[in-house]
BAFI-3210 file (N, C-alpha, C; in Angstrom, 3 decimals, decimal comma, padded with zeros to 6 digits):
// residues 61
n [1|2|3|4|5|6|7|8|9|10|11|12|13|14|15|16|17|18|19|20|21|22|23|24|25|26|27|28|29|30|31|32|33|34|35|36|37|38|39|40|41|42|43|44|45|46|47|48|49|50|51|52|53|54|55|56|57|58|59|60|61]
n.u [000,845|000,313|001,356|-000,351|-000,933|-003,382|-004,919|-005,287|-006,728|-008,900|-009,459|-010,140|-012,237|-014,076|-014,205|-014,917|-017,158|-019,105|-018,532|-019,708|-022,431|-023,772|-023,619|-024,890|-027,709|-029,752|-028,286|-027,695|-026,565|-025,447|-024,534|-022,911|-021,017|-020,171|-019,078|-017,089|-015,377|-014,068|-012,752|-011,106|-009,426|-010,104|-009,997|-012,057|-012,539|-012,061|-014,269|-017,022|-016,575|-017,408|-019,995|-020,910|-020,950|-022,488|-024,886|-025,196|-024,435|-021,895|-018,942|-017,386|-014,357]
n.v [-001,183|002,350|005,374|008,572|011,846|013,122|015,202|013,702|011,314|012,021|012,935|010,759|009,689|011,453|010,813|007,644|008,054|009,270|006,628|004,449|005,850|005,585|002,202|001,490|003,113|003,665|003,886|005,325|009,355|009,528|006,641|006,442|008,174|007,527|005,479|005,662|006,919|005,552|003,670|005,025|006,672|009,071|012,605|014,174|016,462|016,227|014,606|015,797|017,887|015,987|015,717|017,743|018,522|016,927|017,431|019,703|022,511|023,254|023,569|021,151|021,139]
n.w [000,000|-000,999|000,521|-000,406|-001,096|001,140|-000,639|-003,395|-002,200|-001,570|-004,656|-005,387|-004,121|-004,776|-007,016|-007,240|-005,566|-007,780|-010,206|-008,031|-007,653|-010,166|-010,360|-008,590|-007,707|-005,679|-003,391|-000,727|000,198|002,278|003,023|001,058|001,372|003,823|003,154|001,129|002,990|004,704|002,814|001,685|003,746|004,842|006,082|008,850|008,274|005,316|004,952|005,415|003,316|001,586|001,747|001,900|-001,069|-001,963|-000,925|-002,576|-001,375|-002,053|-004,799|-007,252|-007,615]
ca.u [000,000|001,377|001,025|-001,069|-000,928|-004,753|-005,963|-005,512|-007,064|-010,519|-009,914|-010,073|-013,234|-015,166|-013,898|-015,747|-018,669|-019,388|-018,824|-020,576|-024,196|-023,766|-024,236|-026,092|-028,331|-030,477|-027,529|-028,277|-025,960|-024,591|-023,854|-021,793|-019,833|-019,302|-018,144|-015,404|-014,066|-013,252|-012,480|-009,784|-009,123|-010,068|-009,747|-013,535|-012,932|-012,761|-016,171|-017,323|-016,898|-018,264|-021,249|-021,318|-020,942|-023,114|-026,196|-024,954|-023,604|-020,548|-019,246|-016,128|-013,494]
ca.v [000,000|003,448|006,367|009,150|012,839|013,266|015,731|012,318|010,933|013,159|013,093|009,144|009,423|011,864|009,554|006,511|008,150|008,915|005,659|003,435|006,245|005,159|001,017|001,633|004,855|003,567|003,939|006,860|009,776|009,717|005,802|006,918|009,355|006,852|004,380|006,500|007,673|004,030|003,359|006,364|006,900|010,784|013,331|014,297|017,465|015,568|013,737|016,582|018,535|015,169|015,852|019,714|018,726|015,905|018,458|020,854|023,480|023,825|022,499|020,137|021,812]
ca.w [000,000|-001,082|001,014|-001,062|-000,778|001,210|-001,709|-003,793|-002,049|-001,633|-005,573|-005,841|-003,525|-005,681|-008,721|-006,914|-005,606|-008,746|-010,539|-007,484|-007,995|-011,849|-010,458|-007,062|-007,663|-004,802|-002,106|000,018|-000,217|003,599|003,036|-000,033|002,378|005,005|002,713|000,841|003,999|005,021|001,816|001,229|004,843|004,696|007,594|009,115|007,570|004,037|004,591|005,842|002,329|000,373|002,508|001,430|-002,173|-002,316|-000,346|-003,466|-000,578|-002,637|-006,024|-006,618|-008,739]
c.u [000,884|000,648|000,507|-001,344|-002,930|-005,732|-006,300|-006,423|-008,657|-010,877|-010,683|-011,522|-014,186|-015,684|-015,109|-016,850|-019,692|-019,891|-020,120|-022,250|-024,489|-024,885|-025,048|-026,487|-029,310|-029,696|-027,517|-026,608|-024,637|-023,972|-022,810|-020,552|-018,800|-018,371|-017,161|-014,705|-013,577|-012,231|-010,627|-009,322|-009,034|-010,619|-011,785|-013,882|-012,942|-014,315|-016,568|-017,917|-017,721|-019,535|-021,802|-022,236|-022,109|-025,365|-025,987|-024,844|-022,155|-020,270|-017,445|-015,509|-012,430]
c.v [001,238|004,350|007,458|010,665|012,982|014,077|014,382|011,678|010,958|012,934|011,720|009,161|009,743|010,799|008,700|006,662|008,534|007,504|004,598|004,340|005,493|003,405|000,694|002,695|004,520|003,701|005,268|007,344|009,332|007,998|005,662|007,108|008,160|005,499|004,409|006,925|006,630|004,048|003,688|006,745|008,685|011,490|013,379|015,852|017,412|015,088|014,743|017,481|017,688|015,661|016,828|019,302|018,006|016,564|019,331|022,202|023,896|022,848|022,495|020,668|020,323]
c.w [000,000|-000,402|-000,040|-000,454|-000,261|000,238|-002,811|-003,464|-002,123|-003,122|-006,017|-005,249|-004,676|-006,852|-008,101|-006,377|-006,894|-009,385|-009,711|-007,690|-009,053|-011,482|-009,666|-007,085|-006,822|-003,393|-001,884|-000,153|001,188|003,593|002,225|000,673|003,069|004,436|002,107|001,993|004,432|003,876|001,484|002,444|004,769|005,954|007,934|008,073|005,741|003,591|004,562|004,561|001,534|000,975|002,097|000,019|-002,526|-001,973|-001,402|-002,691|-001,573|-003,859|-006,107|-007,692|-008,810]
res [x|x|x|x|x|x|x|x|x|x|x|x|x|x|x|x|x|x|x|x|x|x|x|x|x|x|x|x|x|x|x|x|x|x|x|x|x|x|x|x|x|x|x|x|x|x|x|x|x|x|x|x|x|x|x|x|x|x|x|x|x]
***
């Protein structure tokens, strides 16, 4: 396992919450969250923004 600069990481999330809505568009948004932050091991203040973005509070450059 390679260590990964944490913006990487946030990016890899977006990447895969993406893709997994695409094959599970019935998985709620907050189980999304909680399952990229395992996933990607991302700070609280990472989830935190998927959470923003995902409520459309803010948009993902």
């Amino acid at each position: 396992m390679s260590v990964q600069p944490k913006k990487e990481e946030l990016r890899k999330a977006v990447k895969w919450i993406g893709e997994t809505r695409k094959y599970e568009p019935g998985k709620s948004n907050q189980k999304l969250v909680e399952e990229a932050a395992l996933k990607f091991n991302l700070s609280p203040t990472d989830t935190e923004f998927l959470y923003r973005c995902l409520r459309g509070e803010t948009d993902i450059e």
